[in-house]
Every structure is written in structure tokens, then in C-alpha cells.
C-alpha positions, -999 to 999 in steps of 0.1 A, spaced: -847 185 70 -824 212 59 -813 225 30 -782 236 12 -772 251 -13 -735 241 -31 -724 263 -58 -694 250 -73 -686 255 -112 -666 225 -106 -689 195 -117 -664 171 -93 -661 191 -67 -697 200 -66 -710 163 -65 -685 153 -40 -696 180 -17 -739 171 -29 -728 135 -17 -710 143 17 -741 165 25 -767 144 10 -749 116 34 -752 132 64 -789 136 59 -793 172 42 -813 179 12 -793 196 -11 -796 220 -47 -767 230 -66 -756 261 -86 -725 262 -110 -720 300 -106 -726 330 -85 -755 340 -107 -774 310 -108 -771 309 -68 -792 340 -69 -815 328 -87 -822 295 -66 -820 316 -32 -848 338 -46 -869 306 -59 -861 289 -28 -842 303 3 -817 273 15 -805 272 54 -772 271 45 -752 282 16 -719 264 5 -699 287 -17 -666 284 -41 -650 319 -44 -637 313 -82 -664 308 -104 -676 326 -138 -701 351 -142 -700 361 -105 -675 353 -76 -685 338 -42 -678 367 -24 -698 392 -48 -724 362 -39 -718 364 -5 -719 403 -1 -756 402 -19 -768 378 4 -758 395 37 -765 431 22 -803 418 20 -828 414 52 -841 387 30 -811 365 31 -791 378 56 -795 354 82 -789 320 60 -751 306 71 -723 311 43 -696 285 41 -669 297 18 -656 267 3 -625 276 -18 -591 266 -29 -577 303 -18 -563 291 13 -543 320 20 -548 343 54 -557 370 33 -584 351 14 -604 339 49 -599 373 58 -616 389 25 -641 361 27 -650 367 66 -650 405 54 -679 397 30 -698 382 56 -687 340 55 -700 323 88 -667 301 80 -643 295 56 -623 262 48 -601 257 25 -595 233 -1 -589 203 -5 -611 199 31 -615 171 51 -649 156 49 -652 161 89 -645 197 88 -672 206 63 -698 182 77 -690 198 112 -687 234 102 -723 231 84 -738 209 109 -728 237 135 -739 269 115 -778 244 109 -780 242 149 -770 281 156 
């Protein structure tokens, strides 16, 4: 069984994203901030990381850049998971090194499909 990892400083968001995952059939740990996501990749390396962009401490896409800048994590999917929905802001988050980016609010489809198809690549 996979896992992922949500980090979301919003407690709503974050369970309502634990709970589509967990329904599909995914094991799933959480983070409330960039800095805390570190610390649970290091602990435990998830397959698949879903990440906010806003959050306190450190952003997603500081988050993001860490991960892909080391041969330790560089090879777990990113979802960027965000309410900047802008062009600009998939660009900047596909620039960090996102395998995909969707944009708040999401339908429950599209982030079940996007992580489901970043798990089988």
C-alpha cells in the first residue's frame, strides 16, 4: 500500500484531502507546514507528497525545491495542491519541480486521478 504525505496548515482542508486518499485505499501522514514535512520525509520517505504552497514556517515550493534538490527524495511525486490558481503560480510550482499542480477548490476526481497516476509511473 502507498503512502502519502498531505501537508496542509489547513486542519479542513487537510482532513478532507487524508479522507479522499485514505478512501481510495492509500495510507496516509499529514504535516501542517513545510518544516514539519521534512521532518516526516526524513523519518519516513512517502511515495507521494501532496503539498499546499501557503503555509507558515516554510512554503510548498521551498518544500518542494528541497525534495527534488536531494538524490534522497528526488524521485517521490509532488502534487502542489494550492488555492494560487493563477498561470503563473502552476508555472512557479512546475519550476520547483511539481509532478502536477491543481488548483483549489479541486474536484475529488482530479486529485484521486492525478495521485493515482504519479503512484503507477
Amino acid at each position: 500500500m502507498s503512502t502519502v504525505l498531505v501537508v496542509e496548515d489547513s486542519v479542513t482542508q487537510r482532513e478532507m484531502i487524508s479522507d479522499l486518499l485514505k478512501g481510495s485505499g492509500l495510507k496516509v501522514a499529514v504535516a501542517s507546514d513545510g518544516v514539519e514535512a521534512l521532518e516526516k520525509i526524513v523519518e519516513a520517505c512517502p511515495d507521494l507528497v501532496v503539498l499546499d504552497i501557503v503555509m507558515p514556517r516554510m512554503n510548498g515550493y521551498e518544500v518542494c525545491r528541497r525534495l527534488k534538490a536531494d538524490p534522497k527524495t528526488q524521485t517521490v511525486p509532488v502534487v502542489m495542491c494550492s488555492s494560487k490558481g493563477e498561470e503563473f503560480d502552476r508555472y512557479w510550482g512546475m519550476k520547483q519541480g511539481a509532478d502536477a499542480y491543481i488548483a483549489k477548490p479541486f474536484q475529488p476526481t482530479e486529485l484521486i486521478g492525478t495521485v493515482k497516476q504519479l503512484l503507477r509511473g
